[in-house]
matplotlib code that plots the C-alpha trace (Angstrom):
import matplotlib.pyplot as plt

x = [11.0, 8.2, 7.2, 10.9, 10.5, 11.4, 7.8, 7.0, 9.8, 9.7, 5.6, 6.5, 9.0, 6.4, 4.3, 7.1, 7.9, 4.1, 3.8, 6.9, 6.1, 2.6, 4.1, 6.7, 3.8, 2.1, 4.9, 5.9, 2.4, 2.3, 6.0, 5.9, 7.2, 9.6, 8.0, 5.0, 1.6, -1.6, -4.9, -8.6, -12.1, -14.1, -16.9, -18.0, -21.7, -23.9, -24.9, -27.5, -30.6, -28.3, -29.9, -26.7, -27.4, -24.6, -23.7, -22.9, -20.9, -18.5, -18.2, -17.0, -14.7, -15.5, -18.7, -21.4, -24.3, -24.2, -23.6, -27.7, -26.9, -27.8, -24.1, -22.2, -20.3, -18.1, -15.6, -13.5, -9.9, -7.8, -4.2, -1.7, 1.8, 1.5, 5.1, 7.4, 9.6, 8.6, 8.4, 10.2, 10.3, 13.0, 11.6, 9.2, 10.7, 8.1, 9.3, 8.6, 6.6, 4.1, 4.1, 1.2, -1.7, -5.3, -7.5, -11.2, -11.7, -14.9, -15.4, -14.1, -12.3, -14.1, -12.6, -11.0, -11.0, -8.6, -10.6, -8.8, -5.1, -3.5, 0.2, 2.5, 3.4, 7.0, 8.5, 7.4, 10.9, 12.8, 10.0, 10.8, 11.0, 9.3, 6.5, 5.3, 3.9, 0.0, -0.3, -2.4, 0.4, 1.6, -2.0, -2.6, -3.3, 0.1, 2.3, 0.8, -2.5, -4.5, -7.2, -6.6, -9.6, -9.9, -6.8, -6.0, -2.5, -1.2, 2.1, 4.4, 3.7, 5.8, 4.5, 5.7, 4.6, 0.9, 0.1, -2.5, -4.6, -7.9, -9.1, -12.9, -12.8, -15.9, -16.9, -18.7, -19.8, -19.6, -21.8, -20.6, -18.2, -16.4, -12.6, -10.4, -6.4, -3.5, -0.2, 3.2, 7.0, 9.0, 12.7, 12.9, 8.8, 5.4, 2.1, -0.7, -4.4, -5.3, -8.6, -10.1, -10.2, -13.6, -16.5, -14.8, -13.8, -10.3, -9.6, -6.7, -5.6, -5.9, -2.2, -3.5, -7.2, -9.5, -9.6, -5.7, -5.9, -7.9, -6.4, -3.6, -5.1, -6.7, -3.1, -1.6, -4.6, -5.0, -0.6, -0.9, -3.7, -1.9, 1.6, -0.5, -2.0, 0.7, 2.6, -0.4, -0.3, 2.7, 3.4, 0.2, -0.3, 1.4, -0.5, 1.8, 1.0, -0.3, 2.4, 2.8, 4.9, 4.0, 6.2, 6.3, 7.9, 6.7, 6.9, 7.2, 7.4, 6.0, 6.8, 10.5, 9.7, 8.4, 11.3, 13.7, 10.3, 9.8, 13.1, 13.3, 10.1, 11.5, 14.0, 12.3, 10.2, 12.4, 14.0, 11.5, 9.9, 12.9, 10.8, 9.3, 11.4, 10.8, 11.9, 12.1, 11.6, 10.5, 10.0, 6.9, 3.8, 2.1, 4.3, 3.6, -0.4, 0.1, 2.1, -0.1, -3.1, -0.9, 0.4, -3.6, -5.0, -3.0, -2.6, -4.3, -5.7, -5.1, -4.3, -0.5, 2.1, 2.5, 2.3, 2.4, 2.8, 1.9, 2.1, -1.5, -4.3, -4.0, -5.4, -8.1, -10.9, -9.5, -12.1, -10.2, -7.6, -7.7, -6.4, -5.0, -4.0, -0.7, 0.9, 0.9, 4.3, 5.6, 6.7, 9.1, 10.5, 14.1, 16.7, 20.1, 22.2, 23.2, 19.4, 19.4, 15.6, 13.9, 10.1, 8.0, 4.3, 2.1, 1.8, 5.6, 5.3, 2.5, 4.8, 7.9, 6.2, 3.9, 7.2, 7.0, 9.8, 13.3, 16.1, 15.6, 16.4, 12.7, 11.7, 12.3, 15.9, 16.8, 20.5, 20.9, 20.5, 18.5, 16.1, 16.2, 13.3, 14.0, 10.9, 9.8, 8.3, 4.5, 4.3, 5.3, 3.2, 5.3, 4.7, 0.8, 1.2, 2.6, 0.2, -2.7, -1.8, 0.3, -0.9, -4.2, -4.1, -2.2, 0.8, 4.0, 4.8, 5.2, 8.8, 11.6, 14.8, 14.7, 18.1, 18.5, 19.3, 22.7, 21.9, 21.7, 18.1, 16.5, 15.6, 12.5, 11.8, 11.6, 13.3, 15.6, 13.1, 13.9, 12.3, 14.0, 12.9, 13.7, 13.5, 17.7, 18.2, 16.1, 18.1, 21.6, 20.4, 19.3, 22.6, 24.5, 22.8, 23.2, 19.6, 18.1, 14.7, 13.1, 10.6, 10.7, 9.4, 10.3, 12.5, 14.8, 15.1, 16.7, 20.4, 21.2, 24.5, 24.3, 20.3, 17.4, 14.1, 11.5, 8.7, 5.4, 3.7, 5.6, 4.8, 7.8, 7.6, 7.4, 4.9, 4.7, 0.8, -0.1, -3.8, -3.6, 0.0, -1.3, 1.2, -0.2, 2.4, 1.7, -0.1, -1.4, 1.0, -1.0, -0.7, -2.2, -3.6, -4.8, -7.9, -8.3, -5.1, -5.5, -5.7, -2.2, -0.6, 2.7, 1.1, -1.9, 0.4, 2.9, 0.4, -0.8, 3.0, 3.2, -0.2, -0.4, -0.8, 2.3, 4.3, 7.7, 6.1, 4.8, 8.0, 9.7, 7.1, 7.8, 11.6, 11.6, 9.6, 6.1, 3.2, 1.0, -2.5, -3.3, -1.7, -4.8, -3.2, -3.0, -6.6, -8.7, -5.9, -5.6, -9.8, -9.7, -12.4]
y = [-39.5, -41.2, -38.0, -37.0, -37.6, -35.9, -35.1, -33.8, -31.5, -30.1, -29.6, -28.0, -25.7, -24.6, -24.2, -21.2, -20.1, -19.1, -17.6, -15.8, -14.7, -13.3, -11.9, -10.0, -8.6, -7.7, -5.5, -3.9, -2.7, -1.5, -0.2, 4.3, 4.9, 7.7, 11.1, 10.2, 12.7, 10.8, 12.7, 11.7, 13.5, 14.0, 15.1, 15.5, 16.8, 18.8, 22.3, 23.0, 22.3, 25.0, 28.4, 30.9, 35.0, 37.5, 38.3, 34.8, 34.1, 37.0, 35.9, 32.2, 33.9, 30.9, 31.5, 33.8, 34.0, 31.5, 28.7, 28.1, 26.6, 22.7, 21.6, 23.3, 20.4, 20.9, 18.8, 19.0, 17.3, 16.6, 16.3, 15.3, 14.1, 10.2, 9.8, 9.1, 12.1, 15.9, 17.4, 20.9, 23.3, 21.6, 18.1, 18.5, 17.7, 19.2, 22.3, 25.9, 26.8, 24.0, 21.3, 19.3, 19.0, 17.9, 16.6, 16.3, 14.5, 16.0, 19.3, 22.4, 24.2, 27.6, 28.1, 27.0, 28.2, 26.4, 25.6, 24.0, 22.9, 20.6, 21.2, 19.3, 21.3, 22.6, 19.7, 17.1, 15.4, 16.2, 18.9, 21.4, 25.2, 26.4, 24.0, 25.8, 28.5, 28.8, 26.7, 29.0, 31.5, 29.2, 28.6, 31.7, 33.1, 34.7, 32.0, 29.4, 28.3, 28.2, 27.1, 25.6, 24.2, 21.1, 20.7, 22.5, 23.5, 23.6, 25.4, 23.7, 23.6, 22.3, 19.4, 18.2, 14.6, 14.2, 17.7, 18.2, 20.7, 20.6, 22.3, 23.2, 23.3, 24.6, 22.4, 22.9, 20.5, 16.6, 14.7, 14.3, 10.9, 12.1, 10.9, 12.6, 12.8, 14.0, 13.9, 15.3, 14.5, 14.1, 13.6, 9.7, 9.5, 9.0, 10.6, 8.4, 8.0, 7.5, 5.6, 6.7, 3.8, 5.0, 7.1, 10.2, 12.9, 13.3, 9.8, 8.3, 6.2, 2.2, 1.2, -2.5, -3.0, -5.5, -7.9, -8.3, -8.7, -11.5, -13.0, -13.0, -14.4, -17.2, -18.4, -18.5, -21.0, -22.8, -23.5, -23.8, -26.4, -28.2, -28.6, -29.9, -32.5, -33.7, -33.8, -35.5, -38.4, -38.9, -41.4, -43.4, -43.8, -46.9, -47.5, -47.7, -46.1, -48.5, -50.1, -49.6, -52.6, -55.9, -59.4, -60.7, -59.6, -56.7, -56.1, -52.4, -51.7, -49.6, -46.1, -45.3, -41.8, -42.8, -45.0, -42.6, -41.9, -46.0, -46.3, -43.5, -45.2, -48.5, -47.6, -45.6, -48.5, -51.0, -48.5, -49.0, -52.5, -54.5, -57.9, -56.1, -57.2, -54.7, -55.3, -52.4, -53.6, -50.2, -51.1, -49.0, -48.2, -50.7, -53.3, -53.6, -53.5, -56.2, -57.8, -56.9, -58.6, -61.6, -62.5, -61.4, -64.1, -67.0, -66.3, -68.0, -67.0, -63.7, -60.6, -60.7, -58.7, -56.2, -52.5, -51.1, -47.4, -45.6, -42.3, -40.8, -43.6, -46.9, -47.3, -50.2, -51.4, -53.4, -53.6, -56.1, -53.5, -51.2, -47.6, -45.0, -41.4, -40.5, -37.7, -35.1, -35.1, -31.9, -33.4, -31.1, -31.2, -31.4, -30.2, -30.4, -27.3, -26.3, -25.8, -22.4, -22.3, -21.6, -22.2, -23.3, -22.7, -26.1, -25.7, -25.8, -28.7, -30.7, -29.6, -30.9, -34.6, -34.7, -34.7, -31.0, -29.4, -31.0, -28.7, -26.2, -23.1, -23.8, -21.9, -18.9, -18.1, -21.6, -23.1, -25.0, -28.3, -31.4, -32.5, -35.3, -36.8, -38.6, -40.9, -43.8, -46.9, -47.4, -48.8, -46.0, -44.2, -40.9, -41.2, -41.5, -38.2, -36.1, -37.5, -37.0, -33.7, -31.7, -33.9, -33.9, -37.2, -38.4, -40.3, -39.0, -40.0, -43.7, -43.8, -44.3, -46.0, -49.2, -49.5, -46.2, -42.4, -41.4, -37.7, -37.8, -37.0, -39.6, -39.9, -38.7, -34.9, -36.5, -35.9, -39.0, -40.8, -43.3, -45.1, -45.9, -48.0, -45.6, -42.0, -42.2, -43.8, -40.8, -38.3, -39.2, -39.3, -35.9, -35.0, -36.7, -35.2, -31.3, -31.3, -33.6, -33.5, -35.8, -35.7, -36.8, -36.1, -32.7, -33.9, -36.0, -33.5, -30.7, -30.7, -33.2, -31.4, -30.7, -30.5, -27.7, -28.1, -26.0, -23.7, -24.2, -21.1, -18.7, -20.9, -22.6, -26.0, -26.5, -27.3, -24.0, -23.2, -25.7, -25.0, -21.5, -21.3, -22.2, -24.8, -27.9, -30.7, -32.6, -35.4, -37.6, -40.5, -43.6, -46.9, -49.8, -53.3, -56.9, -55.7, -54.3, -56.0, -57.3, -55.0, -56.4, -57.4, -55.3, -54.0, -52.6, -51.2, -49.7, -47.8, -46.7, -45.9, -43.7, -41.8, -41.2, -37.5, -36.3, -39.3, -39.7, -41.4, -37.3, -35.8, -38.2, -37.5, -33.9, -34.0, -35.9, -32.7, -34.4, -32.7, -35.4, -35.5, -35.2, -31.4, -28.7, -27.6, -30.8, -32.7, -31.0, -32.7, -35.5, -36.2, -35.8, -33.9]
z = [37.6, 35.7, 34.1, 33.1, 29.5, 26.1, 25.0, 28.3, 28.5, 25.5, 26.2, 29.7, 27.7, 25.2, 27.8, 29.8, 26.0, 25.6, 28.7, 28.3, 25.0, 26.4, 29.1, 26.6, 24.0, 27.7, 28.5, 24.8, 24.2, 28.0, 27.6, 27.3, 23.9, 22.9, 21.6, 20.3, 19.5, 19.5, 18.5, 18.8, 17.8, 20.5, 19.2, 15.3, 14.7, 13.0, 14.2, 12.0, 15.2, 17.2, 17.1, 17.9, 17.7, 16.1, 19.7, 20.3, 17.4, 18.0, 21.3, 20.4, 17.6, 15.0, 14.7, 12.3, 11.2, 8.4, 11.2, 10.9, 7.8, 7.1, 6.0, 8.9, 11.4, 14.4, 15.4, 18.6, 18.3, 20.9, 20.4, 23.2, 23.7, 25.2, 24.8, 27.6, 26.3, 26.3, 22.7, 22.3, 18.7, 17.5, 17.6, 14.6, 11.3, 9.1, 7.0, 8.7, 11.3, 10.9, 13.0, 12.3, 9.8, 10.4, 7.3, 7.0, 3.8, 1.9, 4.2, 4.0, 7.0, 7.6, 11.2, 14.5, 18.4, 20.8, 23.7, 26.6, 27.8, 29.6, 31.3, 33.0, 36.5, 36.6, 38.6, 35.7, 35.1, 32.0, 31.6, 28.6, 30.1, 26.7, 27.1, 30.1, 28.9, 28.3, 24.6, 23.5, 22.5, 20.2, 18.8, 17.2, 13.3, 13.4, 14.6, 11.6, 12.7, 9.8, 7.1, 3.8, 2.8, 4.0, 6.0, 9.3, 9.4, 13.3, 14.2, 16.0, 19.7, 22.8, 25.0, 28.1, 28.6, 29.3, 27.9, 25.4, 23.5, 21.9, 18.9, 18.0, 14.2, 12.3, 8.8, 6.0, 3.3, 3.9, 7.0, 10.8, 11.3, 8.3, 8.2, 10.2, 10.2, 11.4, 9.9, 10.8, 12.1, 15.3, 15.7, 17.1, 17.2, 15.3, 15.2, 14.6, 16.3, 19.6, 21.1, 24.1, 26.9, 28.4, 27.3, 29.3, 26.9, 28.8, 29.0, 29.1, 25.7, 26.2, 24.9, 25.2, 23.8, 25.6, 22.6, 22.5, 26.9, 26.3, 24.0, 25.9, 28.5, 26.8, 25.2, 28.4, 30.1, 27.2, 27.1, 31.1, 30.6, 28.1, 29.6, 33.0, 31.3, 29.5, 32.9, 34.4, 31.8, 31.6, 34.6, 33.9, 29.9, 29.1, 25.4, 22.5, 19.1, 16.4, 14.8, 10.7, 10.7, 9.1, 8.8, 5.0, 1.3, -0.2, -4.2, -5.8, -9.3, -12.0, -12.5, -13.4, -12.3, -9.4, -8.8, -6.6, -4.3, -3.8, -3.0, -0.3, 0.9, 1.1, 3.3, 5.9, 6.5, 6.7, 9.2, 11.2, 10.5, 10.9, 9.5, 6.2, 3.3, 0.3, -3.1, -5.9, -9.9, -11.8, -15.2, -16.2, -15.0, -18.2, -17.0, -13.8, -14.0, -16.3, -14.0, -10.9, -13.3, -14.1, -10.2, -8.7, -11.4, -9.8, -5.9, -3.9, -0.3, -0.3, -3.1, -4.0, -2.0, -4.8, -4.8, -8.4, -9.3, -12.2, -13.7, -13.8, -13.6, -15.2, -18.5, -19.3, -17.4, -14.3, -11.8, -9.8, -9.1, -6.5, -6.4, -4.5, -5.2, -3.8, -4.9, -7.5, -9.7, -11.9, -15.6, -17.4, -21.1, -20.8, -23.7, -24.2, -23.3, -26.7, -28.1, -26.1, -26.0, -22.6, -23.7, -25.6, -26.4, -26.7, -30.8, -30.9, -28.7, -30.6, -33.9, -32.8, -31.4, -34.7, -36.5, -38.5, -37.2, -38.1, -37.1, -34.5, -36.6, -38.1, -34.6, -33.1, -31.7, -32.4, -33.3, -36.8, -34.9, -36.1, -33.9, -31.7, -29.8, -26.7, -26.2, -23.5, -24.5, -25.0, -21.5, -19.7, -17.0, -18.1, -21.9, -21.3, -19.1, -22.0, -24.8, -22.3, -20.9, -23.4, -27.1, -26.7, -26.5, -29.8, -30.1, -31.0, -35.0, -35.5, -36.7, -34.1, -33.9, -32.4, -31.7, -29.4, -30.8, -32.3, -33.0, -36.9, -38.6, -40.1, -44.0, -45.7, -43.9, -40.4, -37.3, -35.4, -32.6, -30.1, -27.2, -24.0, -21.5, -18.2, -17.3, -16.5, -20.2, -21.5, -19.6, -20.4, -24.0, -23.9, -22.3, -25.1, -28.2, -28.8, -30.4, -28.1, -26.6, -23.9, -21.2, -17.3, -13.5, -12.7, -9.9, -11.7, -14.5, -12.1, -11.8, -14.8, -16.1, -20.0, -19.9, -18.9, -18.4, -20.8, -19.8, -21.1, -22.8, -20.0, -17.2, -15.4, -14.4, -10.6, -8.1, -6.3, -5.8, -8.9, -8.7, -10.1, -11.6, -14.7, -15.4, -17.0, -17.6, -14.5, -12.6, -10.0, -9.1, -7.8, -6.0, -7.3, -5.6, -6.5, -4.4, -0.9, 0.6, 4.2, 7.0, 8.5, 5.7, 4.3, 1.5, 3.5, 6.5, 3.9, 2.1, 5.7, 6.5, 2.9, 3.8, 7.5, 8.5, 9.6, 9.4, 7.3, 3.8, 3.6, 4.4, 1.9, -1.2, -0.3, 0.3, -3.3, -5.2, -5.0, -3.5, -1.0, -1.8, 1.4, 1.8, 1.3, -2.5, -3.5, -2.6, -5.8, -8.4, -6.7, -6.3, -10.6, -12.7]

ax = plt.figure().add_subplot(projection="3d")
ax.plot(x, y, z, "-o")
ax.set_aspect("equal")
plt.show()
C-alpha cells in the first residue's frame, strides 16, 4: 500500500507508544498502593471571635478559659489509611508506642480531642481483627497521645483500609494556614499528604489531579492527530526535499586544525552528491585567505570554487571576502609525558612563550628538563588563536630553529623554538621531546600517545558548557568566500549541507569535538563581542 512506508510506520508507532505510555502513567497513578497513611487539615482557624463559657470548655475537654485569647488557632487533621493493605501495631517502624508525629511549625501544641472515626465493617477483606475496635481506645493520654510543644505525638493506631480518624488540635502562637506535617513509618509503605478531591470535608483523595488528566489527554490527541496526518499524506505528497547537491569542483583549504573536520565533511557529501568533486589542501588558515584573495582577483564570471577555513576570523581588511561562523573549537596546550605537570596558570604560560623559563624545574613540581617550544608558522589560524586568546596578543620570542626542534636548549639563557607548518608535525614533536611543549585543536590533541593536554588556571580544556566553564583557550572556526557564491553553485550548497538544522554537516562538527554555532550554547561565541 501507498502509505506502507518507513516514516509512516515508525510515526504510527510513536503514535501507539504515546498512547500506551499515557495509558500506563493513567493506570500507576490510579493503581491502590500498598500501606500507605495520607493526612490532610481540614480546617485551620482562629478562635479568638468565638465566645466559649467554662461550662463549655470542660465539656469539649481541650478547651479553657484562656481560649478567648487573640493567638489561640484550631486545627482539625484528618488522618486515614488510603492504602490497598490494612495497617496493624506491628506495621509502624517508629520506636515505642508512637506511631506518628504531627508538626505545626511556629505554634505551640496546648491540646487535642479526637472527634470522629471511620471503620471498615467486619467483612472488609483482609480486615485486621485489632482494627475493629472503636480508635478511640488507642487515642488516649495513657496509650501515647501527647503534646510536645509544637509537635503532636500520636500512638500507634490500627487501620483497616479506608479507616480514618480526625484530630481537633488546639494552637497557640503563630497565624491560621501555618505548615502542617506529619511524619512517621510503615513496614512496605509511606506517609505523606493527601488533597482532598472536592470541597467535602470527608472527601475522597484525587490520586490523579486534573492538571496531570489533561495533560494526558492532550498528548494522546495531539500523537493521534499526528500519526493521522502523516498516514493521510502519505499516498498523495509526491514533493522531494531540496536537494544540497551541486555539479562542479570544490576547493577546501586553510586550517590544519580544521583539516580532520573538512575531510569528514567532504565525504558525507560526496556520499550523497555523487557529481560534487571536493578537494582537501590545508596549509593554514593565512595561506589560504591569501590564496582565496589571489584566485577571486583573476576569476572571471563568477567568485572561485573555494571554501577557506581559518582558526578564529581572518586577519586584515578583506571586504571582498565573505564570512561564515561555523563552529566553536577547544585549543589545548599539549606536553610531553615526562614534564608531569597537569596545569598551568596564564603567567606561567605568558613566561614560558616570552622565553623566561628555561628548564622546567624553574616551576613548581617540575622535572630538570629544558624547555622545548613546539610552535606553528606565522600563518597559522591556530597560532593567532593562542597569541590572541592566552598572550594577550604578543608573539612568542623571535628566536626559533628554522630547521625543526631536536630537544637541546639553545645558547644565550633561551629555550629551543621551532615552527612547524601542521598541527600533526607539532604533535609528533611534542611526543618526541621529553621537555616539549606545543599547542593544537583540542580534538586532535586527545589520545596522542606520549603527550597530555594542560589545564588552564584549574580549568580543564573541553567544550562541556563553554559559556560559564570558565575556560578560555578556545574559538570560533569560520568559512570563508570570494563573495556571496551563487545560490546553486557547490560552494553555496556545501556550506548549506555543513549548516542545515539537523542534517549530517552538524552531527559531523559534533562527532569531531566541535560545538555548531547553531546549538543554543554555542550562538553567543559564535555572534563575537
Amino acid at each position: 500500500m501507498d502509505w506502507f512506508s518507513a516514516e509512516n510506520v515508525i510515526a504510527v508507532g510513536t503514535a501507539l507508544l504515546g498512547v500506551a505510555a499515557t495509558f500506563g502513567a493513567l493506570v500507576y497513578e490510579r493503581s491502590p498502593r500498598q500501606r500507605h497513611i495520607g493526612y490532610r487539615v481540614q480546617m485551620d482557624t482562629f478562635i479568638r471571635d468565638i465566645e466559649i463559657s467554662d461550662g463549655q470548655a470542660q465539656g469539649l475537654g481541650i478547651f479553657n478559659s484562656e481560649a478567648q485569647r487573640n493567638d489561640r488557632t484550631l486545627v482539625l487533621l484528618r488522618i486515614e489509611n488510603d492504602g490497598s493493605r490494612h495497617i496493624g501495631l506491628d506495621d509502624y517502624t517508629t520506636e515505642g508506642r508512637r506511631g506518628l508525629t504531627a508538626v505545626f511549625t511556629g505554634r505551640t501544641v496546648l491540646g487535642c480531642a479526637v472527634t470522629g472515626t471511620d471503620a471498615v465493617p467486619d467483612s472488609e477483606t483482609e480486615a485486621d481483627p485489632e482494627a475493629r475496635s472503636s480508635h478511640e481506645e488507642y487515642l488516649t493520654h495513657a496509650a501515647g497521645l501527647r503534646p510536645d510543644g509544637s509537635r503532636l505525638h500520636i500512638p500507634r493506631v490500627p487501620l483497616n483500609k479506608g479507616d480514618h480518624f480526625k484530630l481537633l488540635v488546639l494552637l497557640s502562637g503563630g497565624a491560621e494556614g501555618g505548615r502542617v506535617t506529619v511524619s512517621g513509618g510503615l513496614k512496605e509503605g509511606a506517609v505523606s499528604k493527601n488533597r482532598s478531591a472536592s470541597t467535602s470535608l470527608d472527601a475522597k483523595p484525587r490520586q490523579f489531579s486534573r492538571p496531570a488528566q489533561i495533560l494526558a489527554s492532550l498528548l494522546t490527541a495531539c500523537v493521534v492527530t499526528l500519526a493521522a496526518i502523516v498516514v493521510a499524506d502519505g499516498g498523495e505528497s509526491t514533493a522531494e526535499p531540496r536537494s544540497l547537491c551541486a555539479r562542479g569542483e570544490l576547493r577546501l583549504t586553510g586550517s590544519t586544525a580544521f583539516a580532520p573536520v573538512a575531510e569528514a565533511l567532504k565525504k558525507a557529501y560526496e556520499e550523497e552528491c555523487a557529481k560534487t568533486r571536493i578537494t582537501v589542501a590545508a596549509g593554514g588558515s593565512a595561506t589560504g585567505i591569501r590564496e582565496l584573495r589571489t584566485a577571486g582577483a583573476r576569476a572571471t564570471g563568477g567568485a572561485p570554487a573555494t571554501v577557506v577555513f581559518t582558526d578564529g576570523p581572518a586577519t586584515g581588511a578583506y571586504p571582498q571576502l565573505q564570512d561564515r561562523s561555523l563552529s566553536v573549537a577547544a585549543f589545548a596546550l599539549v606536553v610531553n609525558d615526562r614534564v608531569g605537570l597537569r596545569n598551568l596558570t596564564l603567567t606561567q604560560v605568558r613566561d614560558l612563550y616570552a622565553g623566561r623559563i628555561t628548564n622546567w624545574n624553574q616551576l613548581p613540581g617540575g622535572p630538570d628538563e629544558p624547555v622545548t617550544l613546539v610552535s606553528r608558522v606565522s600563518n597559522s589560524g591556530t597560532r593567532d588563536v593562542i597569541q590572541r586568546r592566552l598572550l594577550g596578543g604578543r608573539q612568542e620570542f623571535g628566536d626559533y630553529a628554522p630547521g625543526g626542534c631536536d630537544g637541546e636548549p639553545e645558547g644565550g639563557g633561551r629555550p629551543e623554538r621551532c615552527e612547524l607548518d601542521s598541527t600533526a608535525q607539532v604533535l609528533e614533536a611534542v611526543r618526541s621531546y621529553p621537555g616539549a611543549i606545543g599547542y593544537s585543536e583540542l580534538a586532535a590533541a586527545t589520545g596522542v600517545r606520549g603527550t597530555h593536554p594542560l589545564s588552564l588556571d584549574g580549568r580543564a580544556p573541553s567544550l562541556v558548557d563553554l559559556q560559564h566553564s570558565g575556560y578560555r583557550y578556545q574559538d570560533v572556526e569560520f568559512a570563508y568566500t570570494y563573495g556571496p557564491p551563487a545560490a546553486d553553485s557547490p560552494a553555496a550548497r556545501f556550506l548549506e549541507f555543513v549548516t542545515a538544522p539537523g542534517g549530517r554537516g552538524k552531527e559531523i562538527i559534533r562527532e569531531k569535538g566541535q560545538l555548531p554555532c547553531t546549538e543554543p550554547e554555542a550562538r553567543r561565541l559564535c555572534a563575537g563581542p
